[in-house]
C-alpha positions as CSV (number, residue, x, y, z in Angstrom):
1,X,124.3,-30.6,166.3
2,X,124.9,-30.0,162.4
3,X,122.7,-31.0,160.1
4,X,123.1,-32.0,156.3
5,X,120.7,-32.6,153.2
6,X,120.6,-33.0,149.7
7,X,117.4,-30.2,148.5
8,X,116.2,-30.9,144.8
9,X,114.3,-27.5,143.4
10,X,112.5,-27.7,140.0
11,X,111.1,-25.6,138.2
12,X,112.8,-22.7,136.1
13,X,115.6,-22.5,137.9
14,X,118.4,-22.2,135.4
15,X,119.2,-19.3,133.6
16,X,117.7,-17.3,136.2
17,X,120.8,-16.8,138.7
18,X,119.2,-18.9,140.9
19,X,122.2,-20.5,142.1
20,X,124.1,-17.4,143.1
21,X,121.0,-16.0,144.6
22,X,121.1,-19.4,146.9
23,X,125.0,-18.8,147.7
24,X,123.8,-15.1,149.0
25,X,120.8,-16.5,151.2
26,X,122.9,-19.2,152.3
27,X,125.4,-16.9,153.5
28,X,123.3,-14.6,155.5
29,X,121.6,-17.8,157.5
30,X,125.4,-19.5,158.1
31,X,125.0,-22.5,155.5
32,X,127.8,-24.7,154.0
33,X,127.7,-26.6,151.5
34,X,127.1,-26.2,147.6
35,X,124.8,-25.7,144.8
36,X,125.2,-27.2,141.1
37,X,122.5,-27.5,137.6
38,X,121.8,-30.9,136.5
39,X,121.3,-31.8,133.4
40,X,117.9,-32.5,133.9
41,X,116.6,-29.0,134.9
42,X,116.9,-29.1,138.4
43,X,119.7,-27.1,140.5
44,X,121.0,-29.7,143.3
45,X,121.9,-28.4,146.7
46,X,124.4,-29.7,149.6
47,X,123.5,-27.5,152.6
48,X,124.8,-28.0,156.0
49,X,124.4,-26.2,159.4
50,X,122.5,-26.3,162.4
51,X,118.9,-27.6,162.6
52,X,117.3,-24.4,162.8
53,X,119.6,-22.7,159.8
54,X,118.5,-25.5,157.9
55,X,115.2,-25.5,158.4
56,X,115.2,-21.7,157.2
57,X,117.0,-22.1,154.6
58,X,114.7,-25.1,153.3
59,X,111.6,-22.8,154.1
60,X,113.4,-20.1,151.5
61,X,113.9,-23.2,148.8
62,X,110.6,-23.1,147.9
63,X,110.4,-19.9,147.5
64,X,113.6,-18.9,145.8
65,X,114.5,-15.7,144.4
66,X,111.6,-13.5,142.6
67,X,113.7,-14.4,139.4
68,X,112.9,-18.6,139.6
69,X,109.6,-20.3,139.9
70,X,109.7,-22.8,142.4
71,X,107.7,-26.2,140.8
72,X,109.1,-28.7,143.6
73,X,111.3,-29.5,146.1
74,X,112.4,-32.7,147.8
75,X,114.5,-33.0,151.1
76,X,117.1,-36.0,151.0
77,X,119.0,-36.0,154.5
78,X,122.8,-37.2,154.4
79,X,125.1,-38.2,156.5
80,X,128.9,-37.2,156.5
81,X,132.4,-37.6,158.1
82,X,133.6,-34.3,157.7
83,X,132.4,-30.7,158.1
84,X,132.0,-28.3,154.8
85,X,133.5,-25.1,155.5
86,X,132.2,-22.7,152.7
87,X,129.0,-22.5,150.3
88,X,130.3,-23.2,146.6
89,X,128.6,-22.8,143.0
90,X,129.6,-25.7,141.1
C-alpha cells in the first residue's frame, strides 16, 4: 500500500544543495514525489512510496546531507487520488 506525506526540514537547508541531495536519496530508496524552498527557510517535501521506503527516507530527513544541519522535522501525512510517478525539484 503507498504511502504519502508532506516532511517539513528546518534548519540550514537552503543554499546547501539540500534539495538535490534529497532527489538523489530519494531515488536510490524508490520515492516519488517532490521537493521545493519556502520562503520561510524551510525546504517542503511530497514523498510517496511504500511504508517501509518512506519510513527510510523520513529516518534520512533528519539527518540530511553532511552539507545541511537538520534543526526540525515535522511529518504531515496526505492523502491523494492519483499516484506521483517521478521525484521533482521545484
Amino acid at each position: 500500500m503507498m504511502r504519502r506525506v508532506k516532511i517539513l526540514v528546518s534548519g540550514r537547508v537552503q543554499g546547501v544543495y539540500f534539495r538535490m541531495f534529497t532527489q538523489k536519496k530519494a531515488k536510490q530508496i524508490g520515492i516519488n514525489g517532490c521537493a521545493r524552498n519556502l520562503s520561510d527557510g524551510r525546504v517542503e517535501i511530497i514523498a510517496e512510496a511504500d511504508h517501509g521506503s518512506i519510513e527510510k527516507f523520513i529516518k534520512w530527513c533528519h539527518k540530511g546531507p553532511v552539507t545541511a544541519r537538520i534543526d526540525h522535522v515535522e511529518i504531515a501525512e496526505l492523502h491523494s487520488d492519483e499516484a506521483l510517478t517521478s521525484f521533482e525539484i521545484k
